[in-house]
N, CA, C and O atoms as a GROMACS GRO file, in nm:
protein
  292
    1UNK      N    1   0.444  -3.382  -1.397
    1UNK     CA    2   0.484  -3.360  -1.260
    1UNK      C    3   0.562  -3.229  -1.245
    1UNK      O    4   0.531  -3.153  -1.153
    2UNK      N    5   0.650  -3.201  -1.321
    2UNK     CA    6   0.752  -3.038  -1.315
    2UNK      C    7   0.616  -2.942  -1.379
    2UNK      O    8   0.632  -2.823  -1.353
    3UNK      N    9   0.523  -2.964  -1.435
    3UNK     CA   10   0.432  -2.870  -1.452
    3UNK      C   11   0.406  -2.804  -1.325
    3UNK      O   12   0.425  -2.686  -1.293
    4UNK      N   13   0.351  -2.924  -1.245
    4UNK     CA   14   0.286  -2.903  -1.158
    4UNK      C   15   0.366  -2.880  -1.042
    4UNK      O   16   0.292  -2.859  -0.946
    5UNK      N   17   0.463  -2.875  -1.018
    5UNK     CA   18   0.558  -2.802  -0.942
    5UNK      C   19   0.564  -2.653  -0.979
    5UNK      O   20   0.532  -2.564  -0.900
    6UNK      N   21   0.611  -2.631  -1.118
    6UNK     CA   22   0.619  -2.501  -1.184
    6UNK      C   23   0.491  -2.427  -1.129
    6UNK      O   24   0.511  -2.320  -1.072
    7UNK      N   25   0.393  -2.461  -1.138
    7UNK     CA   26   0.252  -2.391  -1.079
    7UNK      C   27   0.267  -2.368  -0.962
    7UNK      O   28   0.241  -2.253  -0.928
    8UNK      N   29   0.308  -2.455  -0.866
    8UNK     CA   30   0.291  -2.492  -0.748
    8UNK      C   31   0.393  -2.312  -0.725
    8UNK      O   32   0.343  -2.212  -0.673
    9UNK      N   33   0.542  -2.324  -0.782
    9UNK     CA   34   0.659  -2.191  -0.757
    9UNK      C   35   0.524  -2.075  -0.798
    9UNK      O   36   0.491  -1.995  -0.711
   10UNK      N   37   0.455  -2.074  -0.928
   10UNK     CA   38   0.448  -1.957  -0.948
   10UNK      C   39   0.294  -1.894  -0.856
   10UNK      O   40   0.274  -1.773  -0.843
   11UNK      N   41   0.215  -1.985  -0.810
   11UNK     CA   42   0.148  -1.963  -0.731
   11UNK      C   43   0.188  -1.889  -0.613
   11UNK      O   44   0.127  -1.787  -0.578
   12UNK      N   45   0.338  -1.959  -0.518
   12UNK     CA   46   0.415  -1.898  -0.389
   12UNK      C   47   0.456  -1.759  -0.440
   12UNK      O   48   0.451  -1.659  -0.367
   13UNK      N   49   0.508  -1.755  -0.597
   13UNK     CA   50   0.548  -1.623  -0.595
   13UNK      C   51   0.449  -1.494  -0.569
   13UNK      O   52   0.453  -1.391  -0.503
   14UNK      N   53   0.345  -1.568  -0.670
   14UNK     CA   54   0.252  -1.459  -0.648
   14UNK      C   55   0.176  -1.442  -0.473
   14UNK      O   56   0.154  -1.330  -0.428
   15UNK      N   57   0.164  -1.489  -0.443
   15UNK     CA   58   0.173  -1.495  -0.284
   15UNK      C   59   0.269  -1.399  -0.223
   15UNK      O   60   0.232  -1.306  -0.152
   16UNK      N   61   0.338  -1.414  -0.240
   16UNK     CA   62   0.444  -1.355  -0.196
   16UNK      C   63   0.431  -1.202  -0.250
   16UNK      O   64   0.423  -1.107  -0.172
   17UNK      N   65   0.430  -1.187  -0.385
   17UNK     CA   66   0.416  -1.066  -0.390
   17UNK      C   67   0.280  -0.945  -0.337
   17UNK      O   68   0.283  -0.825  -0.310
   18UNK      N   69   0.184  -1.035  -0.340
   18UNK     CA   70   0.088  -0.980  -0.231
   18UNK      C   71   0.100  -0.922  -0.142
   18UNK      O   72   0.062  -0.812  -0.102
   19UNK      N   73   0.198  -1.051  -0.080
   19UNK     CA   74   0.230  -0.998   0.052
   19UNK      C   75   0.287  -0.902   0.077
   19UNK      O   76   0.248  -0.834   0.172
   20UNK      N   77   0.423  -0.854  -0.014
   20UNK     CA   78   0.508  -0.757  -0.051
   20UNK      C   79   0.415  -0.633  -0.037
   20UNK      O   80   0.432  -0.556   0.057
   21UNK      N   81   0.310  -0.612  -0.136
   21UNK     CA   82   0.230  -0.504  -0.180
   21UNK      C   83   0.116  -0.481  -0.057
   21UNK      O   84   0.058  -0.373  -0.049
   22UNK      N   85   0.092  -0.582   0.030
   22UNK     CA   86  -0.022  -0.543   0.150
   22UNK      C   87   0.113  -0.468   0.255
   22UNK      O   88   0.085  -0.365   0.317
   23UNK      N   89   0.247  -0.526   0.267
   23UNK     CA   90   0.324  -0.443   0.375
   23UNK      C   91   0.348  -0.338   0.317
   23UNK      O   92   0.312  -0.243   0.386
   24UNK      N   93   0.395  -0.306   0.218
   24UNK     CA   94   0.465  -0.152   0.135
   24UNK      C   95   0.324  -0.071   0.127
   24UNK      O   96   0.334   0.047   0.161
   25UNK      N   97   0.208  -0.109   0.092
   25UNK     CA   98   0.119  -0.007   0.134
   25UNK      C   99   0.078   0.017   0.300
   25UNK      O  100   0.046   0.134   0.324
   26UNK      N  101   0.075  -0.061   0.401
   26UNK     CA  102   0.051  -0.032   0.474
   26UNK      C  103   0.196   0.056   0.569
   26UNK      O  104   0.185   0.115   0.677
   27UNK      N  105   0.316   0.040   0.488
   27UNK     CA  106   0.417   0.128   0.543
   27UNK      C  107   0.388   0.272   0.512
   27UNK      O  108   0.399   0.379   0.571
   28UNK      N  109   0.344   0.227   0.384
   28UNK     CA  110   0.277   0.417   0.302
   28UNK      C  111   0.198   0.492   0.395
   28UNK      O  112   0.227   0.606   0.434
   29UNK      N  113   0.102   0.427   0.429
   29UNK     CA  114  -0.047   0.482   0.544
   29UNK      C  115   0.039   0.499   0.673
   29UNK      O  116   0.058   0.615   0.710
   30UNK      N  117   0.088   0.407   0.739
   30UNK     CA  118   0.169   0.528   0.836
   30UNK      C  119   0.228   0.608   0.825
   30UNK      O  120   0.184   0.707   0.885
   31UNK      N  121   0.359   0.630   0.750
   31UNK     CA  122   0.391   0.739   0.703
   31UNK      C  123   0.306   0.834   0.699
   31UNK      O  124   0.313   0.922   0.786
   32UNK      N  125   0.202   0.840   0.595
   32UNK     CA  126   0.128   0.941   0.573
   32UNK      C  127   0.037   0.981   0.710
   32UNK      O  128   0.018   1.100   0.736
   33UNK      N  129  -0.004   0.901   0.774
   33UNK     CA  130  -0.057   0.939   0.932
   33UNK      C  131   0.050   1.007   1.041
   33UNK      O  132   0.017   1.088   1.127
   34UNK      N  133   0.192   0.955   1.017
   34UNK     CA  134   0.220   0.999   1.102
   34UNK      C  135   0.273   1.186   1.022
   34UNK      O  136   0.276   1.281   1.099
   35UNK      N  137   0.296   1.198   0.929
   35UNK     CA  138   0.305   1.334   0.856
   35UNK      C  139   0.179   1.383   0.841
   35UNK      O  140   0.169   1.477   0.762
   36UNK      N  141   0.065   1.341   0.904
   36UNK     CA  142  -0.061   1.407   0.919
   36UNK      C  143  -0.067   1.473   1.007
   36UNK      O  144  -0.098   1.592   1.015
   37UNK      N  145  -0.024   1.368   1.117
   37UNK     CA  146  -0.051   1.401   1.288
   37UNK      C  147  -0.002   1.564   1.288
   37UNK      O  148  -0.051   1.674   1.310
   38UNK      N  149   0.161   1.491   1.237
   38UNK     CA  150   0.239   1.641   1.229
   38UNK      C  151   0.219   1.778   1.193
   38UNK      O  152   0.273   1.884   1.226
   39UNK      N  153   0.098   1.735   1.092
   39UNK     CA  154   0.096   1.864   1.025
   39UNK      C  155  -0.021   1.899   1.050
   39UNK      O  156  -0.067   1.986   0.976
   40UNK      N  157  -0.109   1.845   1.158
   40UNK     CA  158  -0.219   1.926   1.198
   40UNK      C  159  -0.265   1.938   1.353
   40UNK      O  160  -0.379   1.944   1.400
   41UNK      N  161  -0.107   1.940   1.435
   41UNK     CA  162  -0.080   1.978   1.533
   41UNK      C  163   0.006   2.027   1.563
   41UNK      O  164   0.106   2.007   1.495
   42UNK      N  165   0.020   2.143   1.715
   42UNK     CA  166   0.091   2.239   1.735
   42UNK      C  167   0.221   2.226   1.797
   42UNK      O  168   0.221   2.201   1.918
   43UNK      N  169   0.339   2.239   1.734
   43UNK     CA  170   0.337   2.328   1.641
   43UNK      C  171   0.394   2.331   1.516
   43UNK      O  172   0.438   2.426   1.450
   44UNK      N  173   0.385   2.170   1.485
   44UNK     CA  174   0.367   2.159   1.343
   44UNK      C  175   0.292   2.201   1.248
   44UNK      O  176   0.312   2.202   1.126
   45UNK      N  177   0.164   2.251   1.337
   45UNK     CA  178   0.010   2.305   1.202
   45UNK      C  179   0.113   2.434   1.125
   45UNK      O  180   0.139   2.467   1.009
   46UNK      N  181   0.155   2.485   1.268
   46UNK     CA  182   0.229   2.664   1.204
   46UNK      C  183   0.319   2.671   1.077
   46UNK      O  184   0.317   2.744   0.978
   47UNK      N  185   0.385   2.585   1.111
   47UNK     CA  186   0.535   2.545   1.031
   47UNK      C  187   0.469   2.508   0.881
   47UNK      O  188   0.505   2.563   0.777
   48UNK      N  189   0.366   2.405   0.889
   48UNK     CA  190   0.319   2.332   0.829
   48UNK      C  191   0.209   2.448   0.684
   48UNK      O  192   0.200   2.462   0.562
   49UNK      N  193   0.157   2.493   0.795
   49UNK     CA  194   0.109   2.635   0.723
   49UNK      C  195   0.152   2.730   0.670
   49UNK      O  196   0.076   2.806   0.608
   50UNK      N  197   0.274   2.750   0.678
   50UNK     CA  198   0.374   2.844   0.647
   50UNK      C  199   0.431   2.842   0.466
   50UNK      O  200   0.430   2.903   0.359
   51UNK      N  201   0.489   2.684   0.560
   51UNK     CA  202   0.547   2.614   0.390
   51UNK      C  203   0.468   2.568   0.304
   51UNK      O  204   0.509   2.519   0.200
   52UNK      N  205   0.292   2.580   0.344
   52UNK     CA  206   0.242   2.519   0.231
   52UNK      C  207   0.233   2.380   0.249
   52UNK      O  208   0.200   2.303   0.159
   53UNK      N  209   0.262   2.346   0.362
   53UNK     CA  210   0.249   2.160   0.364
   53UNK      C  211   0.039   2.129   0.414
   53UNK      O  212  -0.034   2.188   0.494
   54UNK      N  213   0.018   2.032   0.332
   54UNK     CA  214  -0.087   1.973   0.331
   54UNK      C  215  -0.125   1.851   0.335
   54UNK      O  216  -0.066   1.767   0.267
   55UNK      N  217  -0.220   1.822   0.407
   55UNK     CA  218  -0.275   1.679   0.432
   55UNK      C  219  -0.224   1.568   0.325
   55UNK      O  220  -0.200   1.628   0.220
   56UNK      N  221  -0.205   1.470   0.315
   56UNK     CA  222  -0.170   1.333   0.234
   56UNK      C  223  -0.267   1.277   0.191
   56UNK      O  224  -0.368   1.297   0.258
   57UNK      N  225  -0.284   1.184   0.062
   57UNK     CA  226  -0.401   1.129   0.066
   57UNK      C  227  -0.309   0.972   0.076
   57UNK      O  228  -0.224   0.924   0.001
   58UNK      N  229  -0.377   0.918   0.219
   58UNK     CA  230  -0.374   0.730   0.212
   58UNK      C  231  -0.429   0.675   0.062
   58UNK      O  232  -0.500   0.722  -0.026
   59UNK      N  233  -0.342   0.528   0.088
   59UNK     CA  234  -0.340   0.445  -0.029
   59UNK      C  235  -0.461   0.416  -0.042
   59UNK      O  236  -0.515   0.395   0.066
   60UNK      N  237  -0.538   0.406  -0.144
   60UNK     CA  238  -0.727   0.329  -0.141
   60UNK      C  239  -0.672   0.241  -0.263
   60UNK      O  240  -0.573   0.276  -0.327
   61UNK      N  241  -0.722   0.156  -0.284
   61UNK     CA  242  -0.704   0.099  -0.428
   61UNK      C  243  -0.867   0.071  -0.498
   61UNK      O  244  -0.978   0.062  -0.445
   62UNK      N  245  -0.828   0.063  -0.619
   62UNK     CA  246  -0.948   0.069  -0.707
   62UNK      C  247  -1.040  -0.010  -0.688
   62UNK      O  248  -1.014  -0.128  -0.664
   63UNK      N  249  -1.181   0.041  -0.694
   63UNK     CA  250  -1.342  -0.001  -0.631
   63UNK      C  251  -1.271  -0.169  -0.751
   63UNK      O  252  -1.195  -0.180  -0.848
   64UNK      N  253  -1.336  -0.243  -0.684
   64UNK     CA  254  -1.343  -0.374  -0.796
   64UNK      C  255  -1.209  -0.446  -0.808
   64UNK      O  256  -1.196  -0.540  -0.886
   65UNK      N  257  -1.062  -0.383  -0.695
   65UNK     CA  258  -0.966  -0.429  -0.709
   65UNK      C  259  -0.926  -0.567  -0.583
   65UNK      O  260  -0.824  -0.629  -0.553
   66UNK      N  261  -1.070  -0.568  -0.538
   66UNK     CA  262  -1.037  -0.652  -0.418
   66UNK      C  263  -1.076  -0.866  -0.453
   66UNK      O  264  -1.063  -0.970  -0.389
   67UNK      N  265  -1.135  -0.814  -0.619
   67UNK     CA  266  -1.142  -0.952  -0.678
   67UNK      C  267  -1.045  -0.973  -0.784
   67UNK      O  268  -1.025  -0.907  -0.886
   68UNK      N  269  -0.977  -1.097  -0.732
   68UNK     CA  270  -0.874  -1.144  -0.836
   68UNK      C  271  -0.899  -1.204  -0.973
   68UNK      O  272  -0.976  -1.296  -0.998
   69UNK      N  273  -0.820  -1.135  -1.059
   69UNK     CA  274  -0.820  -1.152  -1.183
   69UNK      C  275  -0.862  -1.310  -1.217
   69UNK      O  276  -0.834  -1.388  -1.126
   70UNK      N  277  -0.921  -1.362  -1.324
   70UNK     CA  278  -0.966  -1.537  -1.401
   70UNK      C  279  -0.796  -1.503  -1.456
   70UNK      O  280  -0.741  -1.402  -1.500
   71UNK      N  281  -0.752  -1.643  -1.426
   71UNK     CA  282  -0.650  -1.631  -1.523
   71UNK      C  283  -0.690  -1.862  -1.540
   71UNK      O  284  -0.744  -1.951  -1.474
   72UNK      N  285  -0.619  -1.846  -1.669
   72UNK     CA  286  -0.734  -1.993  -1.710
   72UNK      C  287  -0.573  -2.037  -1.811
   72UNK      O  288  -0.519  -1.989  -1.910
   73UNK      N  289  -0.549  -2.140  -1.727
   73UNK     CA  290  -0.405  -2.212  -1.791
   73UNK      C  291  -0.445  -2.351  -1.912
   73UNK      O  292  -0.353  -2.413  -1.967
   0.00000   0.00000   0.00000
């Protein structure tokens, strides 16, 4: 029975940390959109051009990362 509780916690955790990692990347991608916007309009392009500032690349994650790992207890 505490096994199966113990599973039950480490299942929520990992849940949870998902969840963690789908908001912190999607805080990344705005950021980076909104320091896009900035930097490829006027008259941020100028400024932007000046110092050498350049486009961002958004978060992608790895082809094949959208299936979850076998894990076998």
């Amino acid at each position: 029975l505490k096994a199966n509780q113990n599973f039950m916690d480490l299942q929520n955790q990992l849940e949870g940390t998902e969840n963690r990692i789908n908001v912190a990347r999607d805080r990344y991608n705005e950021a980076v959109n909104t320091y896009d916007i900035f930097t490829t309009k006027f008259p941020g392009k100028i400024l932007a051009g000046l110092f050498g500032f350049e486009e961002m690349p958004r978060y992608k994650s790895a082809p094949g990362s959208e299936n979850a790992p076998k894990v076998e207890f």
